[in-house]
TIDRENLO-656317 format. One record per residue (C-alpha): residue number from 0; x, y, z. Coordinates in Angstrom, 1 decimal, always signed. Each point is the difference from the previous one (the first is absolute). Example, Ala and Ser with C-alpha at 12.3 -4.5 7.8 and 13.67 -1.06 7.14 Angstrom:
BEGIN
0  +12.3  -4.5  +7.8
1  +1.4  +3.4  -0.7
end
This chain:
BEGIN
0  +0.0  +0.0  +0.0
1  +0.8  +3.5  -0.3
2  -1.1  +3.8  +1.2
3  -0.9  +2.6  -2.5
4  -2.2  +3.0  -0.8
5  -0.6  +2.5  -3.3
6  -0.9  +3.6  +0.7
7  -1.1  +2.9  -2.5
8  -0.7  +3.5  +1.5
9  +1.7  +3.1  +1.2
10  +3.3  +0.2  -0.5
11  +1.9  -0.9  +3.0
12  +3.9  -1.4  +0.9
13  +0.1  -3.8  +0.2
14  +0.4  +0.0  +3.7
15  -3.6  +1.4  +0.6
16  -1.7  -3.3  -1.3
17  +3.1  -2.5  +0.7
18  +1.8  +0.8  +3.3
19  -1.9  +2.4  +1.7
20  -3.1  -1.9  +0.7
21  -0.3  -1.5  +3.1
22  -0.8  -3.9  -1.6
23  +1.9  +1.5  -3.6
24  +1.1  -2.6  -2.3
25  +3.8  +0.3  +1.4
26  -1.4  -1.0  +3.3
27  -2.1  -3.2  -1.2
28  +3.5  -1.6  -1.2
29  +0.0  -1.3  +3.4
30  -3.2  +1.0  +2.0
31  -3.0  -0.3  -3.1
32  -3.7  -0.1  +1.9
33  -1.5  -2.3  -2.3
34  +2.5  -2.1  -1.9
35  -1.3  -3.6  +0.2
36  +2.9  -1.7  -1.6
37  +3.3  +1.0  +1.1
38  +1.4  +2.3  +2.9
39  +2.9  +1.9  -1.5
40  +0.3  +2.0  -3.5
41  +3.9  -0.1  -0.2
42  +0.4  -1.7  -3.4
43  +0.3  +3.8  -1.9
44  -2.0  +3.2  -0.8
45  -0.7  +1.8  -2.8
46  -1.9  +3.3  -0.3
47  -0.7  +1.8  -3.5
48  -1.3  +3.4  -0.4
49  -1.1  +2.7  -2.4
50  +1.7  +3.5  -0.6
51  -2.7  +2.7  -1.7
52  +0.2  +0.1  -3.6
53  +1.9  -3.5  -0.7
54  -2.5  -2.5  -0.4
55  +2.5  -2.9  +0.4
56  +0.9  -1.0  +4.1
57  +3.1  +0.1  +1.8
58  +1.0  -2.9  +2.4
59  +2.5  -0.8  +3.1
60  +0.6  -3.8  +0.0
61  +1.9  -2.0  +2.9
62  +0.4  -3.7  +1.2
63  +0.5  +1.1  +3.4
64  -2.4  +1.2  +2.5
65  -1.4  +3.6  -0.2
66  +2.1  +0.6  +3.3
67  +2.9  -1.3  -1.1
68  +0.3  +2.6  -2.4
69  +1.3  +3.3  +1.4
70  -0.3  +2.2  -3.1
71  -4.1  -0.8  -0.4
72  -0.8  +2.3  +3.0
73  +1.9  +3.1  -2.2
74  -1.8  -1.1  -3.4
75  -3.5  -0.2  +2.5
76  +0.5  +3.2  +0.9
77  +0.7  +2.0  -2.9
78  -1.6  -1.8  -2.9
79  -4.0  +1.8  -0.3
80  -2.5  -2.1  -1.9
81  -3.6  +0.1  -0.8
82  -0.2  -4.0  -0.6
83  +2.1  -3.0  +1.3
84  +0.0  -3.5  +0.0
85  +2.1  -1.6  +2.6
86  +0.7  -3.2  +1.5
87  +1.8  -2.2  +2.7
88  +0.8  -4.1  -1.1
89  -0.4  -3.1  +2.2
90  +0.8  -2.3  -3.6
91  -0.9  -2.8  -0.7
92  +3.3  -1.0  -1.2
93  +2.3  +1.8  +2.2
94  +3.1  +1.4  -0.9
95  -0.7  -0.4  -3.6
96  +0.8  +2.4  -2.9
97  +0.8  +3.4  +2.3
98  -0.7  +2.6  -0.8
99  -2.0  -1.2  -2.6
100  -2.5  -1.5  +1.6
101  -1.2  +2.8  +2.0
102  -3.5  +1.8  -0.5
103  -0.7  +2.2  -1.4
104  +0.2  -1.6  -4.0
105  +0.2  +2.7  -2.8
106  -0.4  +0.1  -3.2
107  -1.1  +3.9  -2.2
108  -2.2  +1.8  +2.7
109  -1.2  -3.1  +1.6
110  +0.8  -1.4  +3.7
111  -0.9  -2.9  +1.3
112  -0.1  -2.4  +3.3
113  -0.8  -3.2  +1.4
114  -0.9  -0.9  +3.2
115  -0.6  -3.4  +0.6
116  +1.5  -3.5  -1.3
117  -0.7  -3.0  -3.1
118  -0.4  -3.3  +2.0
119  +1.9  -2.4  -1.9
120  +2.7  +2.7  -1.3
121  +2.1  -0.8  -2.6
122  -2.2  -2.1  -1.4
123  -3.8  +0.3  +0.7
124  -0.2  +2.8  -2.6
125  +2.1  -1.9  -2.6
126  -3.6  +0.1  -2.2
127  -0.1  +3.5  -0.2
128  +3.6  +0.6  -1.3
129  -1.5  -1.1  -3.5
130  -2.6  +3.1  +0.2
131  +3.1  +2.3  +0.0
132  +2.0  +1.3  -3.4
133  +3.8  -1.1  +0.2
134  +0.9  +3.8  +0.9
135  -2.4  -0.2  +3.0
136  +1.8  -2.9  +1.2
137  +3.2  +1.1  -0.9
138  -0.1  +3.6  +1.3
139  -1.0  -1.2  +4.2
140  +2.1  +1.7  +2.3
141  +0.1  -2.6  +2.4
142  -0.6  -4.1  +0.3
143  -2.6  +0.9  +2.5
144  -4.1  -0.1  +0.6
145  +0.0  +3.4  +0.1
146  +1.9  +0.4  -3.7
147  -2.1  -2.9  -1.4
148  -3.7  +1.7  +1.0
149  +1.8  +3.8  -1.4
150  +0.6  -1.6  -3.3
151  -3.9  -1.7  -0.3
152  -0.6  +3.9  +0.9
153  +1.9  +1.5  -2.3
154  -0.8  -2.0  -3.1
155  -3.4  +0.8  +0.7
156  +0.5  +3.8  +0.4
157  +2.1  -0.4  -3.6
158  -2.7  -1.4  -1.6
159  -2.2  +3.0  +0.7
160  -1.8  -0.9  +3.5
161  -1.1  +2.5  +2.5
162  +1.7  -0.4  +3.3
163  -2.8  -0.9  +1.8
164  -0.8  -3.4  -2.4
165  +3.6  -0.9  -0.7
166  -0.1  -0.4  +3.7
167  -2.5  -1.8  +0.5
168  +0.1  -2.3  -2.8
169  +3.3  -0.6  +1.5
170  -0.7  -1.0  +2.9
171  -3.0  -2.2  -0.7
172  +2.6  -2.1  -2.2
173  +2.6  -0.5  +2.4
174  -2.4  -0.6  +2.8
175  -1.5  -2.5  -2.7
176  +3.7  -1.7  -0.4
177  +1.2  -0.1  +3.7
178  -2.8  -0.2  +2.1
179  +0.5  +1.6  +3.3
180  +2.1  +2.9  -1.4
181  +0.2  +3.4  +1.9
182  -0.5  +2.8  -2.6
183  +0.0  +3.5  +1.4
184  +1.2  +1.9  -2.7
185  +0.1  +3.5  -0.4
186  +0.6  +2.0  -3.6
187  +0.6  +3.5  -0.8
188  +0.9  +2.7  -2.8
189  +0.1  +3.2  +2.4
190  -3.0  +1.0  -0.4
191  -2.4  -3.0  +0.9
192  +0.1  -3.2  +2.1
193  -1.2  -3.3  -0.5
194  +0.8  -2.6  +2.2
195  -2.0  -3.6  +1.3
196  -0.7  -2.2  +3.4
197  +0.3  -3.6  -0.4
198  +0.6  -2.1  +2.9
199  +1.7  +3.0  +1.8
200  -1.1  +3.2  +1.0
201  +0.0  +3.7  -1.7
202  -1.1  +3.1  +1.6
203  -0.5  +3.6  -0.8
204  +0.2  +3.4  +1.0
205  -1.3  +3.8  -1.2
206  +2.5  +1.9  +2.4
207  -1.4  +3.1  +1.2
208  +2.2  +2.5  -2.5
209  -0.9  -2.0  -2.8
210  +0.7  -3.2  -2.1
211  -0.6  -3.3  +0.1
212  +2.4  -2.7  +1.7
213  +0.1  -3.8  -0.7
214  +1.8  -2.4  +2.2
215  +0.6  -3.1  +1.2
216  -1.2  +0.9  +4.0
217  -0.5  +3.6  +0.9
218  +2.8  +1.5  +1.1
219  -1.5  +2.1  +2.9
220  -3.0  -0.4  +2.3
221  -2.6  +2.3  -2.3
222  -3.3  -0.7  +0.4
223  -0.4  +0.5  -3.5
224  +1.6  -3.0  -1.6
225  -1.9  -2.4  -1.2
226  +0.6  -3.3  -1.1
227  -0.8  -1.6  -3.3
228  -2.2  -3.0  -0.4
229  +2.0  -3.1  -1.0
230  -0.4  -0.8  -3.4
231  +0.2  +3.3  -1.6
232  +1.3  +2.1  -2.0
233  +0.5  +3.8  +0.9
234  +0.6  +2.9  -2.4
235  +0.8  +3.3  +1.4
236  +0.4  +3.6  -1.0
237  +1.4  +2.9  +2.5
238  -3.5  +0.7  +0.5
239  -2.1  -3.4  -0.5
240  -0.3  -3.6  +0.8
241  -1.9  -2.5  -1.9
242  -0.3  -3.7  +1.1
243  -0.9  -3.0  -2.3
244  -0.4  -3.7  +1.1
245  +2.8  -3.1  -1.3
246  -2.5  -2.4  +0.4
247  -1.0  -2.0  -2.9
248  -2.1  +2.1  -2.6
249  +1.7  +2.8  +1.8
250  -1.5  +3.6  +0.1
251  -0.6  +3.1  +1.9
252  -0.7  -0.8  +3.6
253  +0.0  +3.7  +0.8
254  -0.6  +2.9  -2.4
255  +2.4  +3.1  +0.0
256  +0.9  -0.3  +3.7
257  +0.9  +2.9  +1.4
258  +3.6  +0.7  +1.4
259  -0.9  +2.6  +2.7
260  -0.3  +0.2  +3.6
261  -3.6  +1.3  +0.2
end
């Protein structure tokens, strides 16, 4: 398992939404609320992040733990952002690939995360590796889960899916070829957020100066967050949240939910 959250708002400096926070993702590397699998996120971190006016994210990789890297807390500090997407790694393969096999995956404007696990890894999936083009294979970061489920994602964002389906289709074929798998993903371009609960929980949160925030627990004791049903996927704007069901024949199981404290 892994920790990780997406945010699009108000520009503020990486700490704000990653150290600062009481239960912040750099604290759930070793104290998360609600992890079920897995008590310590030491296995790497990656966050990526958008500068105004370049449509194509920056990101700080490691394959150590986010403490053990002294220069983060300079880069937290001074690097401002409007959307993020960052992450902490418990992997399923420890130790494997570096650097490369932390979250967030890139590729254009798009960044992407898994949190969660393929029963079976290597070789549950092994069915699905014919779906994918030869560059799809070829191009994977990493040997891991994680890499795999980014390059079902990615094909299907090449081939001219929204976000929200090549998410979802996603993840109902993966579920589909290892049974039991964890698939909390979380996608983003900057500007929107899509991201799905399967098997392991997703929250959100419409912080009080604006935004929307998607993460793995909630990384303070808010009222406000609110967890998302399993089985669904989540599409999010700074200003909006809408929530549509997994289950089979999948469909809106709530209409233009509103991201707002009201």
């Amino acid at each position: 398992m892994c920790r990780h959250m997406a945010y699009i708002g108000p520009a503020k400096p990486l700490n704000r939404l990653l150290v600062d926070p009481p239960h912040g993702l750099y604290r759930q590397l070793w104290a998360p609320r609600h992890q079920r699998h897995g008590t310590v996120n030491a296995d790497g971190f990656g966050v990526g992040w958008y500068a105004p006016g370049d449509p194509v994210p920056a990101r700080y990789r490691r394959a150590v733990p986010i403490w053990g890297d002294p220069s983060f807390a300079d880069l937290a500090r001074a690097v401002l952002t409007s959307a993020l997407l960052a992450a902490v790694q418990d992997a399923t393969l420890p130790g494997a690939d570096g650097e490369a096999a932390a979250a967030p995956f890139a590729a254009g404007e798009w960044l992407f995360s898994h949190n969660g696990a393929m029963p079976g890894w290597p070789g549950s999936p092994e069915p699905l590796v014919a779906t994918l083009a030869p560059v799809d294979v070829l191009s994977r970061e990493a040997r891991s889960d994680s890499a795999f489920v980014w390059a079902l994602v990615h094909a299907r964002l090449r081939a001219g899916e929204d976000e929200g389906s090549a998410l979802a289709d996603t993840v109902l074929e993966a579920a589909a070829a290892a049974p039991g798998s964890r698939l909390n993903l979380i996608l983003t371009q900057g500007h929107r957020i899509a991201a799905t609960a399967w098997a392991t929980p997703l929250w959100y949160l419409a912080p009080p100066d604006g935004g929307t925030v998607v993460a793995s627990e909630p990384y303070d004791d808010d009222p406000h967050w609110r967890e998302v049903p399993d089985r669904t996927l989540m599409t999010a704007s700074r200003t909006s949240v809408r929530l549509t069901s997994l289950e089979p024949g999948y469909g809106p199981r709530t209409e233009g939910a509103r991201s707002s404290q009201a």
